[in-house]
C-alpha positions in Angstrom: 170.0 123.0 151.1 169.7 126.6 151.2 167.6 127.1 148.0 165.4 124.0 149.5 165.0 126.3 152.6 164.4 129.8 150.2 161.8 128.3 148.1 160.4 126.7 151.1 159.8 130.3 152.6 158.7 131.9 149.5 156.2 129.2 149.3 155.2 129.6 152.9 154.9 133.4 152.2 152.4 132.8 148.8 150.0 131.0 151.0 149.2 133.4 153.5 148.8 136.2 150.9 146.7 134.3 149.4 144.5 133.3 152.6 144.6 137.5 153.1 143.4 138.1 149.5 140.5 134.8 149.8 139.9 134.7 153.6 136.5 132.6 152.5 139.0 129.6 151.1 136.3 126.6 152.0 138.0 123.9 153.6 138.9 121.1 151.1 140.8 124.3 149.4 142.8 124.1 152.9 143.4 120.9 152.6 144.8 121.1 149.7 146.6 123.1 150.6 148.1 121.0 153.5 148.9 118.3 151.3 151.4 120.4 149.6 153.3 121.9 152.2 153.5 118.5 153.5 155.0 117.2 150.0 156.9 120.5 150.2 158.5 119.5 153.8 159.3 116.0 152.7 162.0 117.3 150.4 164.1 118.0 153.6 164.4 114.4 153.4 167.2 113.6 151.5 168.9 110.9 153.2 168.7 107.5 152.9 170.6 104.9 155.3 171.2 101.0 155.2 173.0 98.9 157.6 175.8 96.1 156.6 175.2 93.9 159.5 177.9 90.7 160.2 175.1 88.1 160.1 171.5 87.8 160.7 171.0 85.3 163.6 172.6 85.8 167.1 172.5 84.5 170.2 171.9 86.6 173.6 175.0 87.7 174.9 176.7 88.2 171.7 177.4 91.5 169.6 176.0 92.6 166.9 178.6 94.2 164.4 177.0 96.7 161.4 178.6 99.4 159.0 176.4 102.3 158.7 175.5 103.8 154.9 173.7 107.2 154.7 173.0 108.5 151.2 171.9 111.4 149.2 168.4 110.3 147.9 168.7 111.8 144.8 172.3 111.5 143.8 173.4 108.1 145.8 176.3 109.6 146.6 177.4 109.2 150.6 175.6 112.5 152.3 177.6 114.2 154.5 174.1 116.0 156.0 174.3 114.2 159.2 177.0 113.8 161.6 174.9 111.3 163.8 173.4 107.9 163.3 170.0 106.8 165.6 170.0 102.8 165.9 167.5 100.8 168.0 167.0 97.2 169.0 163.3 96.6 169.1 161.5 93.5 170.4 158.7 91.1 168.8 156.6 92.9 171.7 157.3 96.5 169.7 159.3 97.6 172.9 163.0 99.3 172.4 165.8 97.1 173.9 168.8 99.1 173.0 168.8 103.0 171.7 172.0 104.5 170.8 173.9 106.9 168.3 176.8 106.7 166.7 178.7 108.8 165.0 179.1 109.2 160.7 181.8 111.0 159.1 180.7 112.2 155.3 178.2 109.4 155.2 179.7 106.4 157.0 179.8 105.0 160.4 180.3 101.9 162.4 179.2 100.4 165.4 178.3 97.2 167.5 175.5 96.3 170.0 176.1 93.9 172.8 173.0 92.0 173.2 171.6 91.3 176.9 172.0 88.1 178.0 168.3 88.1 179.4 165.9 88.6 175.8 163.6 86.5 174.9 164.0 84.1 171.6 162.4 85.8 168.5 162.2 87.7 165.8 164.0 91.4 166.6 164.1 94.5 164.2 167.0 97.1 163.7 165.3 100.7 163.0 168.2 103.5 162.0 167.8 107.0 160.8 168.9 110.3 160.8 167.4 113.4 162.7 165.8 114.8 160.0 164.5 111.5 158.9 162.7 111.9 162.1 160.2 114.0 160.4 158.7 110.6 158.6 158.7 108.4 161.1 157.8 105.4 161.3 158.7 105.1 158.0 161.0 106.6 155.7 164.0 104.8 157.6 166.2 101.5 157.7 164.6 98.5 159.3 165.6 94.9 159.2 165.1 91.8 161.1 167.2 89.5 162.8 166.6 86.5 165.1 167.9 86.2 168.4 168.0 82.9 170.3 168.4 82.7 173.9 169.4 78.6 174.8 168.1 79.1 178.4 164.7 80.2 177.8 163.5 76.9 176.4 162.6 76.2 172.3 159.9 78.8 172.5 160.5 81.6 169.8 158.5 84.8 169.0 157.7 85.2 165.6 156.8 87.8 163.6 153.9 87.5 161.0 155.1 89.7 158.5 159.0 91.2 157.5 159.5 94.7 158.5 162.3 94.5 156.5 162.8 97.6 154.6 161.5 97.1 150.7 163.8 98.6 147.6 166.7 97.2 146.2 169.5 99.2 147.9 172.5 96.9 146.5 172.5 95.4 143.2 173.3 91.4 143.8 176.4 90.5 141.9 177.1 86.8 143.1 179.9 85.6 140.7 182.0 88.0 142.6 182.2 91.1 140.1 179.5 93.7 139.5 180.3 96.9 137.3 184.1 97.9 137.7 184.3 96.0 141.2 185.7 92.4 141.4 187.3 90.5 144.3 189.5 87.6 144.4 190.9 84.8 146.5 193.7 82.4 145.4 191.6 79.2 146.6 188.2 78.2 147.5 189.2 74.9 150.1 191.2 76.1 152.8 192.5 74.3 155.8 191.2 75.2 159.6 193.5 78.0 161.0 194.6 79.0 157.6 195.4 82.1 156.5 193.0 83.8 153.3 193.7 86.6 151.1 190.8 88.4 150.0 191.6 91.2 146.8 189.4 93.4 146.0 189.7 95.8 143.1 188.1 99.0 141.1 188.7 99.1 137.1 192.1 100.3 136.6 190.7 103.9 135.1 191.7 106.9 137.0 188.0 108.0 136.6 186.6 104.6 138.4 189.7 104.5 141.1 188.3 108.5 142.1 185.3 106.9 142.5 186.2 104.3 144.9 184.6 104.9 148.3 183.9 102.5 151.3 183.3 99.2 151.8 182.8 96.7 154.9 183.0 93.0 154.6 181.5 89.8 156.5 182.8 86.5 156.1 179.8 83.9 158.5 179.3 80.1 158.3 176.7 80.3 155.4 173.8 79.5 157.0 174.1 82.3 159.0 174.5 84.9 156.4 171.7 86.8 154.8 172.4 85.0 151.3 170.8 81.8 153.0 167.5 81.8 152.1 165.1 79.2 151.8 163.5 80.5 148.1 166.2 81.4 145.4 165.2 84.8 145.3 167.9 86.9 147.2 166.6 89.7 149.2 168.8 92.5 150.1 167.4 94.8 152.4 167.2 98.3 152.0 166.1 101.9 151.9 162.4 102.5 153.2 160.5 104.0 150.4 159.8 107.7 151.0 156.1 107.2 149.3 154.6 105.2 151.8 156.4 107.4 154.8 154.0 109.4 157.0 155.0 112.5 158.7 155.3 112.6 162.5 156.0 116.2 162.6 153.8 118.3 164.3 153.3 122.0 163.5 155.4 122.9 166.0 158.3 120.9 165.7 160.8 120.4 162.5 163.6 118.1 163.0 166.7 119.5 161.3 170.4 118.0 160.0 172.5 117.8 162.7 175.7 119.1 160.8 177.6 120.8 163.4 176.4 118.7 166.5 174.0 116.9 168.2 170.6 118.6 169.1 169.9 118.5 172.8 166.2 119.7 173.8 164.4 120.7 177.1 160.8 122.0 177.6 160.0 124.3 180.7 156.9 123.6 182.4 155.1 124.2 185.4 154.2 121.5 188.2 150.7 122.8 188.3 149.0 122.5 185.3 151.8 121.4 182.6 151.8 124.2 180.3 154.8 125.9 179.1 156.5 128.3 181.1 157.3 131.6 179.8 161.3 131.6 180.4 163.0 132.9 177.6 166.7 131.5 178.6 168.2 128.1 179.4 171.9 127.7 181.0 173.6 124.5 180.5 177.1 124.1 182.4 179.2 121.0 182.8 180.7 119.6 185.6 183.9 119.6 186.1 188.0 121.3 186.6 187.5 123.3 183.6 184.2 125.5 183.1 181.7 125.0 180.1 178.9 126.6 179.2 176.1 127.4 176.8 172.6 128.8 176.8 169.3 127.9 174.7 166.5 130.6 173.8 163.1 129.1 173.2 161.9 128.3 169.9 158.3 128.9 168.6 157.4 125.3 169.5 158.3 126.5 173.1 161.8 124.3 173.2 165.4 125.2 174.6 167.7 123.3 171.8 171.6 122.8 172.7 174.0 121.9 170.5 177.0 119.1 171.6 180.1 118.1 170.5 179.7 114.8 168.6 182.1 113.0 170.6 182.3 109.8 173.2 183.0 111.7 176.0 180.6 111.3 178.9 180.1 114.3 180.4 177.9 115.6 183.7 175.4 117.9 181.9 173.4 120.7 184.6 170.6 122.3 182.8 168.5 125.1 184.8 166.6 128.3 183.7 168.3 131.7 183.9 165.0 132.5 186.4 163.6 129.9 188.5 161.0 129.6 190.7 159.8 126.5 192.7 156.8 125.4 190.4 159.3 125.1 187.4 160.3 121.2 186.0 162.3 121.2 182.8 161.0 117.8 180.6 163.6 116.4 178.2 162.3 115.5 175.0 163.4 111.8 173.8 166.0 111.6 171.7 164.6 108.6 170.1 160.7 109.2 169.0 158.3 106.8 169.9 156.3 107.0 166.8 156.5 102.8 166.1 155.7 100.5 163.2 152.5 98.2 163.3 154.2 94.6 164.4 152.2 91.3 165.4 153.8 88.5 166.9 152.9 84.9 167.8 154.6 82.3 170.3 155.7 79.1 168.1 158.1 76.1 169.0 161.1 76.1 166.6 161.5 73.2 164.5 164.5 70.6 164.2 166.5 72.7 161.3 166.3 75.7 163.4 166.5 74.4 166.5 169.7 72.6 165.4 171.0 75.7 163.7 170.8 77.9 166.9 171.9 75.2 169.4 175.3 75.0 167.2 175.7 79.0 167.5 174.8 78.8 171.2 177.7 75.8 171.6 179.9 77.9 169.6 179.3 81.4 171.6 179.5 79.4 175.1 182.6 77.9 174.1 184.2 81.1 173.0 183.1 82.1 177.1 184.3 79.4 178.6 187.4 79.8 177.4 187.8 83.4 176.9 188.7 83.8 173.4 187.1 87.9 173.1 186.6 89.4 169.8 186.2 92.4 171.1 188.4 95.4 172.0 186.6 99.1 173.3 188.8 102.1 172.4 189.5 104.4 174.1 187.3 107.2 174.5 188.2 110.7 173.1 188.5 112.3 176.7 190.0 115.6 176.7 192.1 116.3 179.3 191.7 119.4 181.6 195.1 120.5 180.2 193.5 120.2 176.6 190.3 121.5 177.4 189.2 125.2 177.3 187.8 127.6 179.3 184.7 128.9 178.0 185.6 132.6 179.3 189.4 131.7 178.3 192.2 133.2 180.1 190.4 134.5 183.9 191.4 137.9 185.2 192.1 136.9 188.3 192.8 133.5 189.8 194.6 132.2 193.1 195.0 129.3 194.7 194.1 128.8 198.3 197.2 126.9 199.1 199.1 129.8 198.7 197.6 131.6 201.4 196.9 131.1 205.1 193.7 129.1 206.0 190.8 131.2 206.4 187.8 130.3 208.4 184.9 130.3 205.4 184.0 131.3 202.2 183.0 134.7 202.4 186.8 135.8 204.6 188.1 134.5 201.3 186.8 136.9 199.1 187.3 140.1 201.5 191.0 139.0 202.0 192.3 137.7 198.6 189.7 138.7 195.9 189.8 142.3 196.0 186.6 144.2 194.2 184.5 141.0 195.0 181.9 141.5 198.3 179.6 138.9 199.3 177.0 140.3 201.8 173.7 138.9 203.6 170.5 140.2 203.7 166.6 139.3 204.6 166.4 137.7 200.7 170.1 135.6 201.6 172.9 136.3 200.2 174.1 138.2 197.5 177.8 138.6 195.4 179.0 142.2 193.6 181.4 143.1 191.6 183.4 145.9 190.9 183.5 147.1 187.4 187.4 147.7 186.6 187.1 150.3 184.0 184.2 152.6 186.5 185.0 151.3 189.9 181.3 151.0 191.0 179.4 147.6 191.4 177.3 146.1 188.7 174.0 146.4 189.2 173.9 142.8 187.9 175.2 139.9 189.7 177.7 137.8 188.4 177.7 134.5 186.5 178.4 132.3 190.0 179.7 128.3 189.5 180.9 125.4 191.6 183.1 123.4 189.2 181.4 124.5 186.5 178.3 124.4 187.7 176.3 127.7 187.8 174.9 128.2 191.4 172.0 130.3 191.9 171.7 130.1 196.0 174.7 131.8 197.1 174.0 130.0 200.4 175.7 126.7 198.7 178.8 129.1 197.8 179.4 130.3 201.5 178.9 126.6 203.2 181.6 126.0 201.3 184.9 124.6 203.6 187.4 126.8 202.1 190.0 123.4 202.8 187.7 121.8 200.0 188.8 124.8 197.2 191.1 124.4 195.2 191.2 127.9 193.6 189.0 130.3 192.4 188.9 132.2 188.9 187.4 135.3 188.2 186.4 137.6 185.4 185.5 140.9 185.9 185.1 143.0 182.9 181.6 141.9 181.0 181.5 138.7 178.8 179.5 138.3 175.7 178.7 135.2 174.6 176.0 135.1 171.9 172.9 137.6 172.6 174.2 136.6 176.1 175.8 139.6 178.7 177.7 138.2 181.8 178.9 141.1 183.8 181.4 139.2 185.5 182.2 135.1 186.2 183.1 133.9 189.5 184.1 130.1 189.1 185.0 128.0 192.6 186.9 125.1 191.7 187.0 122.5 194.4 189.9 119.8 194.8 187.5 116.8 193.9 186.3 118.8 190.9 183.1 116.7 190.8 180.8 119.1 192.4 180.0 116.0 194.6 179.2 117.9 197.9 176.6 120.3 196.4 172.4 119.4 196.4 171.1 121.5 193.4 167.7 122.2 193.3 164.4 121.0 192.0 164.0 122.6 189.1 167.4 121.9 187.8 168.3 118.7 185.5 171.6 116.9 186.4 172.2 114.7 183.7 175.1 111.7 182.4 175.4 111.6 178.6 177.3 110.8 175.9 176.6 112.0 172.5 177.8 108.5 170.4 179.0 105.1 171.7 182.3 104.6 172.3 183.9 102.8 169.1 184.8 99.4 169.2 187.2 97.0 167.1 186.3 93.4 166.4 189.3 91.5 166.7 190.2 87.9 164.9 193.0 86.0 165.7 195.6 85.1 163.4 197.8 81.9 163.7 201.4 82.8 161.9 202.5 81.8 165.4 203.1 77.6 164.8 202.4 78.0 168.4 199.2 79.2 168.5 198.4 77.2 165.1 198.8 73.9 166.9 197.5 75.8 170.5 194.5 73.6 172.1 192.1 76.3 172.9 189.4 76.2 170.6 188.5 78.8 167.8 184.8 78.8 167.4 184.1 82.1 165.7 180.4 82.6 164.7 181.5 85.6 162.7 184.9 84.3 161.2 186.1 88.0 160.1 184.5 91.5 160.2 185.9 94.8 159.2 183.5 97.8 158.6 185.5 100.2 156.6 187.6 98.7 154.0 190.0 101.5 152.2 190.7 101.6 148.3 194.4 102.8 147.7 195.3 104.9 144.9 195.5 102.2 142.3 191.8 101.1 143.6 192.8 98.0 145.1 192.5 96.9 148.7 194.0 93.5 150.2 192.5 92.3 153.6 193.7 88.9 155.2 191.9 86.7 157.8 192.1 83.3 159.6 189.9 80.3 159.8 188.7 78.5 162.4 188.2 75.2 164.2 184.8 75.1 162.4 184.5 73.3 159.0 182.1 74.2 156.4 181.0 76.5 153.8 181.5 80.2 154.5 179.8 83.0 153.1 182.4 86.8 152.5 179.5 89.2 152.1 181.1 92.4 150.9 178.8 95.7 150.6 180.0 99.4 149.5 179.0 102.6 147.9 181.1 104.0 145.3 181.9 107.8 145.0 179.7 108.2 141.9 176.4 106.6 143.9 176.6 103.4 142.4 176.2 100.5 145.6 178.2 97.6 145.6 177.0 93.8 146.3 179.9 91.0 146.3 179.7 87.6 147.6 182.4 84.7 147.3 181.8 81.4 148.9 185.0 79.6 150.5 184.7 76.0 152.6 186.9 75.0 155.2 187.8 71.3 155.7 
């Protein structure tokens, strides 16, 4: 990626001697010239991504379950570029329904999208990229369709006139049940309802194909809700946009780059009057809460203040406000998810008898499954740190007390002349103002102090001295100055209150108090299993739509991998869809087909 970057540069640096040396370049020259810079850029672009989903027809209110594949364009290989996966739900009306990220680790991810129990019947497309295949928007990313009924809406169903279906073979079809050194296995084919399968899968016995091994996530539907049911015998598997019909959505003054470390977070400071950019040269971001974090953003050439978060599911209370403010000042977040949208057209139809039966089946089958509370679905739990695991950004304070140690004093500013020595706050005709002592000269900083509420810098020291000192917990202090980054603090006082949740406070205009979590929260789909005689021969009924789904199956050391499911109440013929991408590149396609009696 480097050497991309370095020839990039050099490049970069050949065309403007050259517009120095032949300043009279006529314009199709420039052009020209534009055309490979923009061929140049496009190279960034070395990921590709395709989604295993469970099926391909749902009905509102249900989840959608998909593995996530990201790949190395020219290799095949699973990329380990990006640690962060951008999925969206958008409607036959071109209008995003869900937008959320999910986390990859070296290439693979999973996920799940619980569908609102108020869209519309029609045809629905799944758009999924990176962040720096952002750059090529709308294309160069994964899209597929999938059809979404909704039984209280009537038989009216929006269609779409033409697939948006990604085009490109991404898996290589294999239906006997082996392709290249892969092959899977099942002792039968005719299995009893709430009987137990065994499904083997298994790489070539070579060392060299077992080191190849990688992942694999497998779907076993009611067949004619899998994506192998088609009505032609052509079988399409959907996959990677092409990168030659992609069209860059970059302007010249933004470049979206891997997120490898974290997830980019980006503000633009403007003024109310006007809208153009402000002049600030310093963002602070601080997050609420018991234990004080903080980071800072400079602004780019493009005139935007880019944080970098944790790639975790922890929801944290992010305050964003520039390091001067004044009044006129908004900060504008920039979307996460561009808007740059692929040309759709849609028409109202009435479904006909074969689909209209197929859907009212998986609407009986998901109402049952509500009625009677059979859940296939268990959230885990979030990867909360607790305050006792979390660190202070300024580590170990100089100086910290807790007010319960001490005789109640009447307000804020008796606290610091009694128990925080070195520390005066004072008023004046401007308001207030905090100094501190510089231990190592004994004179006062000409430079105030980094001031926060639970973690929360505070720039009206008025806030600070309403304060009821019964609400404080403690207070933490360091004097000696604090480098972080091109950054100088000379000194951090942090007030932490007893709530912790900086609930009493009313921060100002120009600040941005915002709830967000980096990726969704994980989730496990969860089938029941009947070794119990009891539940075998239990009355509740087991209407699965999706029988069995597991998004990340492992390869042991001697390649194989042994996964076991239950059927269900439902007889029929039933579809195991198995995708993965082996270590050398090469992407797997298996299918069996089982029926249940």
């Amino acid at each position: 990626m480097s050497s991309i970057k370095t020839h990039f540069r050099i490049y970069l640096f050949l065309l403007l001697l050259l517009s120095i040396l032949k300043p009279d370049l006529n314009v199709a020259a420039t052009a020209g010239q534009s055309s490979r810079i923009t061929k140049s850029f496009q190279t960034l672009s070395r990921e590709e991504m395709y989604l295993h989903f469970d099926r391909e027809k749902y009905i509102a209110g249900e989840d959608i379950w998909f593995s996530i594949y990201v790949t190395d364009r020219e290799t095949g290989k699973l990329s380990s570029g990006s640690i962060i996966a951008y999925i969206e739900l958008i409607s036959p009306w071109n209008v995003p329904v869900i937008q959320s990220r999910f986390q990859l680790m070296n290439g693979k991810g999973e996920g799940s999208f619980l569908l609102p129990d108020s869209v519309s019947s029609g045809t629905y497309f799944i758009r999924a990229y990176t962040n720096v295949m952002k750059n090529f928007l709308p294309g160069n990313c994964f899209m597929q369709d999938i059809d979404i009924y909704n039984p209280f809406k009537g038989p009216y169903f929006m269609k779409r006139e033409d697939s948006i279906a990604s085009a490109g073979e991404s898996f290589t079809l294999a239906g006997s049940g082996k392709t290249g050194r892969t092959t899977v296995t099942i002792p039968d084919s005719i299995f009893g309802r709430r009987q137990k399968v065994t499904l083997n899968l298994k790489i070539d016995n070579s060392i060299e194909s077992r080191e190849r091994a990688a992942e694999f996530s497998i779907s076993v539907v009611p067949a004619e809700f899998s994506y192998l049911n088609r009505e032609t015998d052509a079988v399409f598997i959907p996959g990677f946009q092409s990168s030659n019909n992609a069209k860059s959505a970059t302007s010249a003054t933004q470049q979206y780059n891997y997120e490898s470390d974290g997830h980019f977070l980006s503000f633009l400071v403007k003024y109310r009057e006007g809208g153009k950019n402000d002049s600030s040269d310093c963002l602070f971001m601080s997050i609420q809460g018991k234990v004080a974090e903080f980071n800072y953003a400079t602004r780019d050439s493009g005139g935007r203040f880019t944080f970098l978060l944790p790639v975790d599911s922890k929801s944290r209370i992010l305050v964003i406000q520039p390091e001067y403010a004044t009044a006129n000042m908004t900060l504008e977040i920039e979307p996460s998810f561009p808007r740059m949208l692929p040309e759709t057209r849609s028409f109202r139809e009435v479904l006909n008898d074969s689909l209209l039966k197929l859907f009212s089946g998986l609407s009986f089958n998901y109402q049952a499954s509500k009625i009677y509370g059979t859940d296939l679905k268990r959230e885990e739990e979030a990867d909360e740190d607790s305050n006792l695991k979390r660190r202070r950004f300024y580590g170990i304070p100089e100086m910290e007390i807790y007010l319960d140690d001490y005789i109640r004093l009447p307000d804020m500013q008796e606290v610091f002349f009694e128990l925080l020595p070195g520390i005066i706050i004072s008023s004046g005709r401007t308001g207030y103002e905090i100094k501190i002592t510089n231990p190592l000269t004994g004179v006062f900083y000409e430079e105030p102090p980094l001031v926060m509420i639970d973690g929360v810098i505070i720039n009206n020291l008025a806030v600070l001295v309403g304060l009821d000192p019964e609400q404080v917990e403690r207070i933490e202090v360091v004097k000696t100055p604090y480098l972080i980054g091109d950054l100088i603090l000379h000194g951090i006082v942090n007030v932490i209150t007893r709530a912790g949740n900086f609930s009493s406070i009313t921060m100002p205009d120009y600040s941005v108090i915002l709830p967000y979590r980096v990726v969704e929260k994980p989730s496990v789909f969860i089938a029941p299993e009947y070794s119990d005689e009891q539940k075998r021969n239990g009355r509740i009924p087991d209407l699965r739509n999706t029988l069995y789904w597991n998004p990340s199956v492992k390869i042991n050391s001697k390649g194989e991998a042994s996964v076991e499911f239950w059927t269900s109440d439902l007889p029929g013929y039933y579809t195991i869809d198995i995708k993965g991408v082996m270590g050398t590149g090469e992407r797997i396609s298996l299918y069996r087909n089982i029926i249940v009696r």
